[in-house]
PAGUBA-225194 format. One line per 4 residues: for each residue x, y, z of N, C-alpha, C. Coordinates in pm, whole numbers, plus 50000, padded with zeros to 5 digits. Layout:
! PAGUBA-225194
X,Y,Z,X,Y,Z,X,Y,Z; ... .
***
This chain:
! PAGUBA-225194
32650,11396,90580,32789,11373,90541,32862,11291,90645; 32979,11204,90579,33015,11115,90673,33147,11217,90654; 33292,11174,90770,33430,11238,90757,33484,11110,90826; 33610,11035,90743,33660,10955,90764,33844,11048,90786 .
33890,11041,90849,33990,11075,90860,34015,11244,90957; 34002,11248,91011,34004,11363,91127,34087,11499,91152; 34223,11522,91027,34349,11607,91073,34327,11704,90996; 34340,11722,90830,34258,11809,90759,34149,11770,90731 .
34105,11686,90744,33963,11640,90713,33911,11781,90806; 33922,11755,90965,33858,11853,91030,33786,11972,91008; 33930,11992,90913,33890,12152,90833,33840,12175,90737; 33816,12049,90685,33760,12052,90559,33590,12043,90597 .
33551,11952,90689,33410,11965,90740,33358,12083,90823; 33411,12136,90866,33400,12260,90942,33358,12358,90816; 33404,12390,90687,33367,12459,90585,33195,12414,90568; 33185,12260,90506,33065,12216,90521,32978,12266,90622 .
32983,12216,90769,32929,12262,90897,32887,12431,90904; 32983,12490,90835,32954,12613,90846,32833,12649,90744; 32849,12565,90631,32733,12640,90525,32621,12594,90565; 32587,12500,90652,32469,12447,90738,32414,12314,90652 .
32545,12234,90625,32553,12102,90619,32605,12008,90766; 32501,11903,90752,32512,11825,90864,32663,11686,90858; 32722,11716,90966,32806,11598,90947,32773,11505,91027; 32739,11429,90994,32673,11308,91098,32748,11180,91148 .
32846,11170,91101,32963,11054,91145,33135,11112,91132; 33192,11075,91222,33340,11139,91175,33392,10957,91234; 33493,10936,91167,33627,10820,91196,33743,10879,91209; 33809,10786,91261,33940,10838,91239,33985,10742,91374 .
34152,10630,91370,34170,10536,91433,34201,10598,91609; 34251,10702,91551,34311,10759,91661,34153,10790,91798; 34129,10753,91879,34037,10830,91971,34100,10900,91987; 34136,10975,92053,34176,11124,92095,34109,11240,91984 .
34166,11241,91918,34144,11313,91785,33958,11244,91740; 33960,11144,91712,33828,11113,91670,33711,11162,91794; 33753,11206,91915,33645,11207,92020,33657,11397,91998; 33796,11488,91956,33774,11553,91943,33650,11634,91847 .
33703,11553,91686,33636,11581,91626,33523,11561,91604; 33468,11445,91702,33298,11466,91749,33243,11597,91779; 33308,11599,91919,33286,11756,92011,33261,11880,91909; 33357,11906,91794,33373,12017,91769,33278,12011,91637 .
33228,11894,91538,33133,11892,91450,33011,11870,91468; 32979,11824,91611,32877,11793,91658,32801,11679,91597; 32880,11547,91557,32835,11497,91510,32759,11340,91616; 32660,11300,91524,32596,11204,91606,32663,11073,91671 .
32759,11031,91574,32829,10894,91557,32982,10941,91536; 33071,10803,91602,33187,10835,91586,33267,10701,91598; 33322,10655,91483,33369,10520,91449,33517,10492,91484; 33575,10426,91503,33748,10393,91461,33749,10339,91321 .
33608,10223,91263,33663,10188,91175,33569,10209,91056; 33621,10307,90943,33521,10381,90856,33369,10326,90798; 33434,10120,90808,33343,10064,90715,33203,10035,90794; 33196,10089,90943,33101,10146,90992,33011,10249,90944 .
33052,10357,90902,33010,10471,90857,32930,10464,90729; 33031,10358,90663,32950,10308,90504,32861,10202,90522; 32823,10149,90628,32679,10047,90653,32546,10161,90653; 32607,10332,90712,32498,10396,90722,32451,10459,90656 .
32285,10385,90594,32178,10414,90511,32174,10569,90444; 32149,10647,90578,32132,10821,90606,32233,10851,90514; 32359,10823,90532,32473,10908,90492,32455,10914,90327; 32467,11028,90288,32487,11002,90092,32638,11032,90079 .
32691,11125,90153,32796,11170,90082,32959,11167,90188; 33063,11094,90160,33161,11115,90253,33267,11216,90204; 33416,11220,90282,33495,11290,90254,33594,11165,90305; 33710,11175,90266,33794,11052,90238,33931,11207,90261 .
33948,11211,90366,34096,11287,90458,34181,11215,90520; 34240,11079,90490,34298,10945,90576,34423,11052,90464; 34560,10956,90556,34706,10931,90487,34690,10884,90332; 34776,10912,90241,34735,10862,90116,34774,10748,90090 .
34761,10642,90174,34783,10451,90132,34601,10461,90106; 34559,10523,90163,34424,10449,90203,34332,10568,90117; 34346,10643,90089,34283,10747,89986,34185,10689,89857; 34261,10612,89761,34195,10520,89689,34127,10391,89788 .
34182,10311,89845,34134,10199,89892,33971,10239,89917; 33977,10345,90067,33855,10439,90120,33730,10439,90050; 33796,10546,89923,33716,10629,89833,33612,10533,89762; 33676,10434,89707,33613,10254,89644,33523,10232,89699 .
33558,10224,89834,33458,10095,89910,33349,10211,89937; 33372,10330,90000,33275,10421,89976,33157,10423,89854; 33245,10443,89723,33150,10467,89636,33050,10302,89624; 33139,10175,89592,33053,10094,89582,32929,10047,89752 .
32951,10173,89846,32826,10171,89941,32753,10267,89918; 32744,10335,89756,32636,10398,89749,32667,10554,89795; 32792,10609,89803,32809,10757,89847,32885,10815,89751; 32848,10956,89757,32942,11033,89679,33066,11028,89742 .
33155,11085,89692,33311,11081,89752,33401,11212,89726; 33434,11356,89832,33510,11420,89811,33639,11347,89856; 33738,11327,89778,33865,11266,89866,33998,11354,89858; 34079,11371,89905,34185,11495,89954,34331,11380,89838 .
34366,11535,89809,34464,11462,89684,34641,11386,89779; 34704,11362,89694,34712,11312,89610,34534,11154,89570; 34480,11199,89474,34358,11091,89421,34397,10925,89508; 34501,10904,89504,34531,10753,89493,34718,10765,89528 .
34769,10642,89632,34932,10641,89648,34955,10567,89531; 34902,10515,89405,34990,10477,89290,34947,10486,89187; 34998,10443,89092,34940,10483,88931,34820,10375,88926; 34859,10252,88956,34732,10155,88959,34615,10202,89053 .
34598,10244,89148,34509,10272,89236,34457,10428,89162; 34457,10462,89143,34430,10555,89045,34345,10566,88945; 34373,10469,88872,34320,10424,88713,34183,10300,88827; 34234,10240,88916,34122,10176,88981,33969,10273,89041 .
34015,10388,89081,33914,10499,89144,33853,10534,89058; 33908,10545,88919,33835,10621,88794,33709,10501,88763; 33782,10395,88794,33691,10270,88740,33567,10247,88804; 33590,10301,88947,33510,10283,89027,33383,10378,89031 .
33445,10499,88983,33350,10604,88978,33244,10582,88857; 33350,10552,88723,33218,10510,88654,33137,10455,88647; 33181,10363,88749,33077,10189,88763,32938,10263,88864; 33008,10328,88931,32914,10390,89047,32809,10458,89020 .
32853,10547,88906,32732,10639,88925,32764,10757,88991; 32859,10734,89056,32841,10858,89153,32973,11005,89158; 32934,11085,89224,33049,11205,89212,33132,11227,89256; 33289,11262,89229,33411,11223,89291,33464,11294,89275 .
33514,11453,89367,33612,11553,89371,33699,11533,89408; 33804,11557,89356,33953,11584,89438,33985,11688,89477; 34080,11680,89619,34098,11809,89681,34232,11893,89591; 34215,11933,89493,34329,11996,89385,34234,12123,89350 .
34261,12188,89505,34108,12336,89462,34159,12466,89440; 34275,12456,89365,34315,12526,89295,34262,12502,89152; 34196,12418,89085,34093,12423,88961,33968,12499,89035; 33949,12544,89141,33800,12593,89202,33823,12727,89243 .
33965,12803,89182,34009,12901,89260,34016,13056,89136; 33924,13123,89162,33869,13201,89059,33971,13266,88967; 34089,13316,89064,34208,13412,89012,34308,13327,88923; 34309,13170,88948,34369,13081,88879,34302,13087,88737 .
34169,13026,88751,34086,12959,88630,34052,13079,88546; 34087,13217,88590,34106,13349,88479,34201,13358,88397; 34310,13299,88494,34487,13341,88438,34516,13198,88324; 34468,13108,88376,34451,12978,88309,34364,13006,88161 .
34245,13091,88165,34195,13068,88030,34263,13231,87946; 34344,13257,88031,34411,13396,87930,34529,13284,87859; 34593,13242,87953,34678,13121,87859,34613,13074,87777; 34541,12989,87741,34438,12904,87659,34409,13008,87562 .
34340,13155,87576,34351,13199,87460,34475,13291,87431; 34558,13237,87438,34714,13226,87350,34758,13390,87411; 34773,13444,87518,34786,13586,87587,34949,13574,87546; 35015,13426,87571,35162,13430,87580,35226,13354,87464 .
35144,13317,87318,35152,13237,87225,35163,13092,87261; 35265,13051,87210,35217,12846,87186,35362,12857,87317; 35229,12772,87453,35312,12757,87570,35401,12628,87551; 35566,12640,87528,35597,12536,87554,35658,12486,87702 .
35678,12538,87776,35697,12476,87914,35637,12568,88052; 35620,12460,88128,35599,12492,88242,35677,12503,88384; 35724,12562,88412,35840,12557,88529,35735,12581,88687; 35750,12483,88749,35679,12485,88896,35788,12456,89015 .
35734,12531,89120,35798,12477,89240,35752,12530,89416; 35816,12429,89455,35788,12411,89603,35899,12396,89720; 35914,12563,89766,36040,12601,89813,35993,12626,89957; 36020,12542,90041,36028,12580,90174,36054,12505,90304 .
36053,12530,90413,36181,12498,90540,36046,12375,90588; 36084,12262,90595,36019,12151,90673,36068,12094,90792; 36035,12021,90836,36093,12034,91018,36148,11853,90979; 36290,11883,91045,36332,11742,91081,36271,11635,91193 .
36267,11543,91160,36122,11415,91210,36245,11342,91294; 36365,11358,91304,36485,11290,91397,36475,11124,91384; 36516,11068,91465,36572,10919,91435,36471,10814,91548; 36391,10745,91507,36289,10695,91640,36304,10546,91624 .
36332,10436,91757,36326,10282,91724,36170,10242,91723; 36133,10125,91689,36031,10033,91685,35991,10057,91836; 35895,10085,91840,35797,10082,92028,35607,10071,91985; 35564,10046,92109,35435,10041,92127,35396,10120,92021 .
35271,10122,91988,35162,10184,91971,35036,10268,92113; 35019,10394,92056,35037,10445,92203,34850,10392,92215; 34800,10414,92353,34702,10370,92404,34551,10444,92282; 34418,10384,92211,34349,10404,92166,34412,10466,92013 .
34506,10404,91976,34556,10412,91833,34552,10269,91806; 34458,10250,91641,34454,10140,91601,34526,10114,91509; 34658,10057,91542,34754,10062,91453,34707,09944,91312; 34672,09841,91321,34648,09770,91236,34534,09859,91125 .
34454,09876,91181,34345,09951,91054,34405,10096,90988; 34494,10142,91141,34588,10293,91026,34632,10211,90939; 34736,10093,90983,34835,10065,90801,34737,09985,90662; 34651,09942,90753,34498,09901,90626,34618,09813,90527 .
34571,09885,90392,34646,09830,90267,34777,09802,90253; 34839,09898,90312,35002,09923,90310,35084,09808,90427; 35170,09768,90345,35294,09701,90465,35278,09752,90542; 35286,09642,90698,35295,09639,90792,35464,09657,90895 .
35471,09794,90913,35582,09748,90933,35615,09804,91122; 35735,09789,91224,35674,09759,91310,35664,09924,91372; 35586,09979,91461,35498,10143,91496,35654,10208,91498; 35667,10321,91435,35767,10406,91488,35689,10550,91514 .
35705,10621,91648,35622,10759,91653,35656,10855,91539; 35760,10885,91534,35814,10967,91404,35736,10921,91265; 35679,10846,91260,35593,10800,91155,35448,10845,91111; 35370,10877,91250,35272,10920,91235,35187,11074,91287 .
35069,11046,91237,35065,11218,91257,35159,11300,91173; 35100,11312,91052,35149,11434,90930,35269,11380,90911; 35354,11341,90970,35502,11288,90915,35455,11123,90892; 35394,11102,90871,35364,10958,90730,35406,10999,90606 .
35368,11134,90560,35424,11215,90441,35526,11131,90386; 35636,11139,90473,35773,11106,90437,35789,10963,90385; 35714,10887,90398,35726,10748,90424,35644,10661,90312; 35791,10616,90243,35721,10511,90077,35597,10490,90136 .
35538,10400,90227,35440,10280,90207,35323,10310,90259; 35302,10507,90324,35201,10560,90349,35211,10701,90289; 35313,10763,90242,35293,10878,90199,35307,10909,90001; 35368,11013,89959,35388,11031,89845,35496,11128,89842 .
35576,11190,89927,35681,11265,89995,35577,11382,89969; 35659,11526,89958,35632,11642,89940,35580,11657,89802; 35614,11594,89695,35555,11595,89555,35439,11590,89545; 35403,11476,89644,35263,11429,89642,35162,11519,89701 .
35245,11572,89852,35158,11657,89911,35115,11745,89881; 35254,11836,89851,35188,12036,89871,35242,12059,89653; 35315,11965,89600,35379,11992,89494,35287,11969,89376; 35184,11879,89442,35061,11801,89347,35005,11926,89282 .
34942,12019,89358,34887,12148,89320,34945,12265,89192; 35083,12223,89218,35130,12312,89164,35158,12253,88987; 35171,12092,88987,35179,12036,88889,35043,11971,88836; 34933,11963,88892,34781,12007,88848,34778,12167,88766 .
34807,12226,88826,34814,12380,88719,34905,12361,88623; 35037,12303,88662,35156,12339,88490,35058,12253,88381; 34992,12083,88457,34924,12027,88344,34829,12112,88261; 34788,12167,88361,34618,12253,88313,34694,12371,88250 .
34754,12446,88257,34759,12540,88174,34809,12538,88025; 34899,12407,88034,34987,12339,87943,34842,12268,87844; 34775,12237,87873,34674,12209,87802,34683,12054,87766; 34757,11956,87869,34786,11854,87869,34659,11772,87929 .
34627,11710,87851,34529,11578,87901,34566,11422,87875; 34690,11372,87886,34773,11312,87909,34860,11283,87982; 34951,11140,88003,35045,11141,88064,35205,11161,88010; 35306,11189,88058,35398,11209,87998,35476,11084,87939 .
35560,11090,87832,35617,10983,87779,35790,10964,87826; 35824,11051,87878,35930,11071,87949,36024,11158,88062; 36069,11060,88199,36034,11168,88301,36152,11095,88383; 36285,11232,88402,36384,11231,88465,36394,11319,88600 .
36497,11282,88693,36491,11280,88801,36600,11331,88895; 36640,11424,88972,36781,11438,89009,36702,11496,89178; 36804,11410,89271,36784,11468,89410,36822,11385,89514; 36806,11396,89627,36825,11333,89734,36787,11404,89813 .
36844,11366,89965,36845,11408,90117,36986,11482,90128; 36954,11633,90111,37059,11704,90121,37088,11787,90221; 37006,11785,90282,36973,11886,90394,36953,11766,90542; 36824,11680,90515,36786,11631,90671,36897,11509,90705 .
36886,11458,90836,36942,11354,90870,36867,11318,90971; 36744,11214,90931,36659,11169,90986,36585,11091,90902; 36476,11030,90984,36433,10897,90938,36364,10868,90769; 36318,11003,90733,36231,11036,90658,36299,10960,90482 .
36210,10901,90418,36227,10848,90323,36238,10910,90200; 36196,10991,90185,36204,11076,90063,36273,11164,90019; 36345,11219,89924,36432,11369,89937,36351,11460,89979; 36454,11557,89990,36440,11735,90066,36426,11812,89933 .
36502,11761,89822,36549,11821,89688,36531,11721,89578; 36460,11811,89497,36433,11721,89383,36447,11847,89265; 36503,11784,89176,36424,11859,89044,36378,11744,88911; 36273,11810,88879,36195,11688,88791,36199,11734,88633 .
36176,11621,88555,36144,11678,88414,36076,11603,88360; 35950,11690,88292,35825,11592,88257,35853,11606,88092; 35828,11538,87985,35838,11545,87865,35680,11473,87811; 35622,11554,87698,35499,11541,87653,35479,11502,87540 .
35411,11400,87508,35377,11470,87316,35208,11469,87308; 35224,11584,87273,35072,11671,87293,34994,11644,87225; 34930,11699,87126,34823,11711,87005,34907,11757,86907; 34876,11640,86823,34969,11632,86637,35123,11612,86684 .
35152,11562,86829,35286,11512,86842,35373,11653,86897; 35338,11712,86952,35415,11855,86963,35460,11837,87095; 35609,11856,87126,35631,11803,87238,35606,11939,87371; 35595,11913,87444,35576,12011,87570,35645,11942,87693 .
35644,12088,87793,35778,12046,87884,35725,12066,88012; 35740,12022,88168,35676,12055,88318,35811,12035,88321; 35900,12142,88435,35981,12113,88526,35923,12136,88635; 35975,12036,88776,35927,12103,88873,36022,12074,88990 .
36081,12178,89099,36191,12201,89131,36121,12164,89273; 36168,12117,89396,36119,12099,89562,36291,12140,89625; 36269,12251,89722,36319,12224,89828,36298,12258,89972; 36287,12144,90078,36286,12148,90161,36303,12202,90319 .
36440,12276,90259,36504,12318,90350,36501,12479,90346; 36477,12514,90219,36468,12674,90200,36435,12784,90259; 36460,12920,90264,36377,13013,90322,36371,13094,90230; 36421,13140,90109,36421,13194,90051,36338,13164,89882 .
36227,13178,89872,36152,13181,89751,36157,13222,89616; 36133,13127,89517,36163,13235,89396,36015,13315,89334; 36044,13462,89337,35947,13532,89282,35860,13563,89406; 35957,13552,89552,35853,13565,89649,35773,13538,89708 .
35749,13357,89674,35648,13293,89684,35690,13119,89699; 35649,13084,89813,35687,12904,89817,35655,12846,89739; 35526,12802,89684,35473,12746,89591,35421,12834,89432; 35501,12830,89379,35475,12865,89222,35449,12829,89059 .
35425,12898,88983,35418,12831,88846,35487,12972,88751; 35560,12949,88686,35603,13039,88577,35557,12957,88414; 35503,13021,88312,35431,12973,88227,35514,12989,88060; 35613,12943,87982,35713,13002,87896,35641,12962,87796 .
35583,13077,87694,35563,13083,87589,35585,13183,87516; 35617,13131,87350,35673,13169,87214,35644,13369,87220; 35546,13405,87281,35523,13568,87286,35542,13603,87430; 35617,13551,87504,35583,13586,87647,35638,13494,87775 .
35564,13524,87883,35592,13443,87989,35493,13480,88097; 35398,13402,88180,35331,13434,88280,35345,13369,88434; 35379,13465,88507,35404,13350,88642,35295,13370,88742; 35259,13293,88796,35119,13240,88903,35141,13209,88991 .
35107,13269,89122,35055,13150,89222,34962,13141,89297; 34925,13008,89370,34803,12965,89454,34722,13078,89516; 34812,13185,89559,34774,13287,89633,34734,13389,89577; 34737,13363,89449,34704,13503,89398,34840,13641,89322 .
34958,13601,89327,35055,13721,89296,35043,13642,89131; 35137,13773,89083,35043,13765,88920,35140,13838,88869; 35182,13785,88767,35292,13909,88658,35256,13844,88531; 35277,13930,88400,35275,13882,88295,35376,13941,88137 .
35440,13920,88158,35543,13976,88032,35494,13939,87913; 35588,14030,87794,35556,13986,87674,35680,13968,87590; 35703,14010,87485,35811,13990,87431,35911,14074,87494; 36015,14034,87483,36110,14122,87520,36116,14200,87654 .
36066,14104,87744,36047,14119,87908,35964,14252,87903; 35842,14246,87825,35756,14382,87846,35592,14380,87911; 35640,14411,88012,35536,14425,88106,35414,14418,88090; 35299,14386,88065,35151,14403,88042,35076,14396,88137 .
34926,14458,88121,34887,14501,88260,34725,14395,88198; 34741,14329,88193,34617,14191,88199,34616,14122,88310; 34568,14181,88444,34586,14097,88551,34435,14050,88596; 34444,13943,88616,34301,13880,88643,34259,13986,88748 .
34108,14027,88737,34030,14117,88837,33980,13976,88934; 34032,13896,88945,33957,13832,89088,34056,13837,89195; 33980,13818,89314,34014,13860,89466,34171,13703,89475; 34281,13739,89517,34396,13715,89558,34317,13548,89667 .
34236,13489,89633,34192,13428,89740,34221,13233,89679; 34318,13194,89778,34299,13005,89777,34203,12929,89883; 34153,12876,89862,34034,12825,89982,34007,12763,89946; 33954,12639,89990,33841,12571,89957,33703,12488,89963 .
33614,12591,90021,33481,12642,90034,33412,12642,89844; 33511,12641,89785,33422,12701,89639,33425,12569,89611; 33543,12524,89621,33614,12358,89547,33480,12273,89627; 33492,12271,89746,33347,12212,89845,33237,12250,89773 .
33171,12388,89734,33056,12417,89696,33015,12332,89552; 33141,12318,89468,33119,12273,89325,33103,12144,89310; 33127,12049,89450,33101,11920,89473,32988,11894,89486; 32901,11965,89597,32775,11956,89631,32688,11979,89510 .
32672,12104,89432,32639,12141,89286,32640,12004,89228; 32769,11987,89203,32760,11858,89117,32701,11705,89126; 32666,11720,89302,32587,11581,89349,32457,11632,89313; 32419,11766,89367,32266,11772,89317,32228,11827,89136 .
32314,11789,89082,32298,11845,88924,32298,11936,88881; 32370,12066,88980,32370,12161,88892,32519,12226,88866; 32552,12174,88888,32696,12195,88889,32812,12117,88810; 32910,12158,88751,33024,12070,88670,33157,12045,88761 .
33161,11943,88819,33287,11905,88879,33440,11986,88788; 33512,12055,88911,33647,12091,88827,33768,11992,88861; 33719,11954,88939,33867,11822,88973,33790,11687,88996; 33722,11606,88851,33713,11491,88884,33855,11369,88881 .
33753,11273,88889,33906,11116,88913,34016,11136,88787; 33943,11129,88676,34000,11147,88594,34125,11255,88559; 34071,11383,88610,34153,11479,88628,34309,11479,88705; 34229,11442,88869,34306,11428,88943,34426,11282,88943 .
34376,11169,88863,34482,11087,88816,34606,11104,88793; 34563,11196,88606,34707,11209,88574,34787,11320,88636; 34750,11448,88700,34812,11533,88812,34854,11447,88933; 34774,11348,88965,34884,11272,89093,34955,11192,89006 .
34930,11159,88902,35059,11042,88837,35211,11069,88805; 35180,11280,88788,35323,11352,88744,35392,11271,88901; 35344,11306,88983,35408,11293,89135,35447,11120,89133; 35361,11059,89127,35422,10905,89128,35556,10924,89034 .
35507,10959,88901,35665,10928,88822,35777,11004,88847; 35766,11122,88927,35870,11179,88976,35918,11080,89100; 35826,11019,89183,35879,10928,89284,35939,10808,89258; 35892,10722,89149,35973,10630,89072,36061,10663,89039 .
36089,10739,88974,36217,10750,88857,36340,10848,88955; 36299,10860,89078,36393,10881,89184,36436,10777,89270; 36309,10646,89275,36383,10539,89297,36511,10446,89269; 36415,10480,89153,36446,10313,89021,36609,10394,88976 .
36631,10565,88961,36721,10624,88975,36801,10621,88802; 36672,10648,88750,36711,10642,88605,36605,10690,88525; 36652,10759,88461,36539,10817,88362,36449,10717,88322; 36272,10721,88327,36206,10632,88307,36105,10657,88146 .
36070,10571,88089,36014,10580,87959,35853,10498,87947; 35782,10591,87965,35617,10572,88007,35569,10510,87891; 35492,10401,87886,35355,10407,87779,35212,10475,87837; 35206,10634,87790,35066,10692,87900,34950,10623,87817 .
34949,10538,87705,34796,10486,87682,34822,10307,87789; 34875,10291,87801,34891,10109,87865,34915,10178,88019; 34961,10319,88029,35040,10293,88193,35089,10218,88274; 35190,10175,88181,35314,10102,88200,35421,10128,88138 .
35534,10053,88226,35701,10094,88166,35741,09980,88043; 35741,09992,87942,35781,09887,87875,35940,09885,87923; 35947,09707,87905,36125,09665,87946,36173,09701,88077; 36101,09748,88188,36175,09851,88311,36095,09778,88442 .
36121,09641,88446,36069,09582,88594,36082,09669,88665; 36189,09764,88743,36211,09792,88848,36085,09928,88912; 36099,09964,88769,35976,10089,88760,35835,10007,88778; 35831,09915,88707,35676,09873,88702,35613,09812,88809 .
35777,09763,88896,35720,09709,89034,35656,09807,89143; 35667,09953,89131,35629,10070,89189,35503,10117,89122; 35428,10073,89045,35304,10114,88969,35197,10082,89022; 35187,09949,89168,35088,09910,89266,35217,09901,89383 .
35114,09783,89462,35192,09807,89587,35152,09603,89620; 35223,09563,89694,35203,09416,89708,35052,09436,89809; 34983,09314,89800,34823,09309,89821,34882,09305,89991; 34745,09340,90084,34764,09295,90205,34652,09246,90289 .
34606,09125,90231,34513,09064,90296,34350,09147,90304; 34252,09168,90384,34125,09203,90368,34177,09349,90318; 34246,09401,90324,34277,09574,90274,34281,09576,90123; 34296,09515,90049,34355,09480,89922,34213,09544,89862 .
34229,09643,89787,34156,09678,89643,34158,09572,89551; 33991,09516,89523,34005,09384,89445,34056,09441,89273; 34129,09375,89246,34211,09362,89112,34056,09401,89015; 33958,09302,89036,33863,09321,88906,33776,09488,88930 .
33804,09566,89012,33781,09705,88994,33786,09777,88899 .
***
């Protein structure tokens, strides 16, 4: 196994390492961190620049843990060198890069998990098929959210790049714009032209489940937007607060609903829990989360005692195990490209249509905005020289 990207990647190979898989190359621009994560995986080789790693023969299979500009770009050039590809979600930073990874995978041949391992998470994929067989009747909406206190990133000017950081190959694909420290290291998050804000990050998960339980294998046809920076005052690009609204038309045209609520600044949870899903259907209501807490009503707020018998456990060691399965054939991928697309796409169109700052109106078979330049100019990203994902992908 190769590991391109070093911060959760780390932890994500260390799962591998532990089941007595070999990691044999780690990258990552930063030395410091890349010399760490030699030491501690014991690995043979150790690159700054990944497309090293993909010249090597040995390697079959990488993991793709970079910032998400470079997530799709990575994952591509990976697969067309002949490797499988676990890559850490959000799949791709845009709707085009996205629909490009899927392309890539088929062309390839080869196997492509996304890190959305909450489809790999036993107590979920129980509560998920009690929905499916109709526990709460015909689900029409999904209410999700992601409530909790994030740390202000403060106000930083243009300076160096600090010593054995390769700033040019970190920004790869993405505008170049000039080093600010507040920028990097986990707070890229924040930032249009390397991150996906908080939606993308920790919110993706939670709107991968409203899709999946909702029984949506589509994109939405209409998707409004309300929020800002209500809380920080600092550099960070994205809101603190959002609330979203996804609109569907399902099978035989039946419309279905995702809200999904972020705040930033919070300490206080609804239902007890930062990250959640509440499930509203015609006999009922079921609320979920990542972790395992579990309620399930019925009509008339009446309690029922159908609680999934699996262990309270999120990890992902299983999500890892079902990858490997699936490279050696015995196994069914639960979060392929495809999957993980339209679950990162809810997050792009919540990030557009907070731009563009107007309710936006999808075509999900073309994936595009008819009539809405401003939206459609956010659907890729302008090319940047050798980084550029070739168009005929």
């Amino acid at each position: 196994l190769g590991l391109i990207g070093t911060s959760r990647g780390l932890s994500v190979a260390q799962e591998f390492r532990a089941a007595g898989h070999e990691i044999r190359s780690v990258c990552d621009v930063d030395a410091t961190r890349r010399q760490k994560a030699q030491q501690e995986l014991d690995a043979s080789q150790a690159h700054a620049d990944f497309r090293r790693l993909l010249d090597d023969a040995v390697i079959d299979a990488v993991i793709v843990a970079t910032p998400d500009h470079w997530h799709a770009p990575a994952a591509i050039l990976a697969l067309d060198a002949g490797k499988h590809v676990y890559v850490e979600k959000p799949c791709a930073h845009n709707i085009r890069e996205g629909r490009q990874l899927i392309e890539a995978a088929e062309r390839t041949r080869k196997v492509v998990q996304v890190g959305t391992q909450s489809r790999s998470t036993p107590v979920l994929r129980q509560a998920i098929q009690q929905l499916h067989d109709g526990v709460i009747g015909d689900i029409k909406l999904a209410k999700a959210w992601n409530s909790q206190r994030r740390a202000n990133i403060g106000h930083a000017e243009p300076s160096d790049p600090p010593a054995g950081f390769d700033y040019e190959l970190w920004v790869g694909p993405a505008p170049k714009p000039a080093f600010q420290k507040n920028c990097h290291h986990y707070t890229w998050h924040w930032w249009y032209d390397f991150g996906t804000g908080d939606v993308g990050n920790d919110g993706v998960h939670e709107l991968d489940v409203a899709r999946w339980g909702l029984g949506l294998w589509q994109q939405p046809h209409r998707v409004a937007v309300v929020g800002g920076k209500y809380f920080f005052d600092d550099d960070q690009q994205f809101p603190d607060t959002v609330t979203a609204a996804f609109e569907f038309h399902g099978e035989q045209g039946v419309k279905k609903q995702i809200v999904f609520e972020m705040r930033l600044w919070s300490t206080n949870y609804p239902e007890g829990v930062d990250n959640g899903l509440e499930f509203l259907g015609t006999e009922g209501r079921m609320f979920i989360s990542r972790r395992g807490k579990f309620a399930l009503l019925g009509p008339r707020n009446q309690r029922l005692e159908q609680r999934p018998d699996q262990p309270p456990r999120w990890d992902v060691s299983q999500h890892l195990r079902g990858w490997l399965d699936a490279i050696r054939g015995t196994g069914t991928l639960t979060a392929p490209a495809t999957e993980a697309h339209l679950s990162a796409s809810l997050c792009h169109l919540a990030n557009i249509a907070y731009r563009v700052d107007h309710t936006v109106h999808f075509d999900a078979d073309q994936e595009t905005f008819p009539s809405d330049d401003a939206a459609s100019a956010l659907l890729t990203r302008p090319d940047r020289g050798e980084w550029t994902v070739p168009s005929e992908v």
